[in-house]
C-alpha positions as CSV (number, residue, x, y, z in Angstrom):
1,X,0.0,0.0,0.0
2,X,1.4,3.5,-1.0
3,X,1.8,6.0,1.9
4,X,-1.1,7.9,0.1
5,X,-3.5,5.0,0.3
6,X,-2.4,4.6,3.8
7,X,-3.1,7.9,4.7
8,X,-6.9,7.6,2.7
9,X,-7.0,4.4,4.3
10,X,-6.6,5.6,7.6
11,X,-8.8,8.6,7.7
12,X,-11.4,6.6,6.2
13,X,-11.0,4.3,9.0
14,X,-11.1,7.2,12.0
15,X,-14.3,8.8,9.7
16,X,-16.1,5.1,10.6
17,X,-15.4,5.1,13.9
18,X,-16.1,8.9,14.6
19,X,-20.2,8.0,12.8
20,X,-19.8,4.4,14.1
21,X,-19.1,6.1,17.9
22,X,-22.2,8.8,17.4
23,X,-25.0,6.7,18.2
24,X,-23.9,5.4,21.2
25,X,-23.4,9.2,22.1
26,X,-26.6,9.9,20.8
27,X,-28.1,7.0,23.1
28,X,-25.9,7.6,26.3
29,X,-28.6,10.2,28.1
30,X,-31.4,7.4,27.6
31,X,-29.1,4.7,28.8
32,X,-27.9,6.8,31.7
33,X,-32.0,7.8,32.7
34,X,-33.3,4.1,32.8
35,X,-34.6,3.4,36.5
36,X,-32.3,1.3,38.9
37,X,-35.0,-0.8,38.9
38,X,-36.0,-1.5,35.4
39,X,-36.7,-5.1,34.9
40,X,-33.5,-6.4,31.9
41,X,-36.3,-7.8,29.5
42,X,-37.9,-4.1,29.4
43,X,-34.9,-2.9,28.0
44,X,-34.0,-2.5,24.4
45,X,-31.0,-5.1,24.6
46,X,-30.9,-5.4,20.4
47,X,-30.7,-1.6,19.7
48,X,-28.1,-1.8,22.5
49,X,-26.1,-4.3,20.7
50,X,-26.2,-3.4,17.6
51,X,-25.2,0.1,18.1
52,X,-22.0,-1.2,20.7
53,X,-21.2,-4.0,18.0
54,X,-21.2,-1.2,15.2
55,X,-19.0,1.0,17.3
56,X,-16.6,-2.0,18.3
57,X,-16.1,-3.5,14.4
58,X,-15.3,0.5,13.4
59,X,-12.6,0.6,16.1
60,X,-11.4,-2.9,15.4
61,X,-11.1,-2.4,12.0
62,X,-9.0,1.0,13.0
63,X,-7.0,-0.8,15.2
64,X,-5.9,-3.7,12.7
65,X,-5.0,-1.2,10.2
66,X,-3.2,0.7,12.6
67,X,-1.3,-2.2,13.4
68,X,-0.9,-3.0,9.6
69,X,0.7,0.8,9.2
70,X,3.0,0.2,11.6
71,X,4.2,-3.2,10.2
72,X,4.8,-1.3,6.7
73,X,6.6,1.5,8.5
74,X,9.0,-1.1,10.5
75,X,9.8,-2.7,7.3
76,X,11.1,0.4,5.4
């Protein structure tokens, strides 16, 4: 990979994290305001997951690239 598609690469990969990491800003205030006594099957457990899953592929993706970038920087 050419240092320019490295670069594109990598702030392609931050740009999916940053819109990957929004929703679960978005949902924090409604997370944080559910009553200490709300019964677990009341709560919405699959929006939950897929927005933490989306926001934990985004970063995992970053991170492997991350650590592929530094491979190809080692090597030159």
């Amino acid at each position: 990979m050419s240092d320019v598609n490295a670069v594109v690469a990598l702030k392609n990969a931050w740009n999916g994290v940053m819109a990957a990491s929004a929703p679960v800003s978005e949902m924090a205030e409604t997370v944080q305001a559910l009553p200490g006594d709300a019964r677990v099957a009341s709560l919405d457990l699959e929006t939950y997951q897929r927005v933490a899953l989306a926001q934990a592929n985004a970063a995992r993706a970053l991170q492997g690239l991350i650590e592929q970038l530094q491979r190809k920087a080692a090597a030159e």
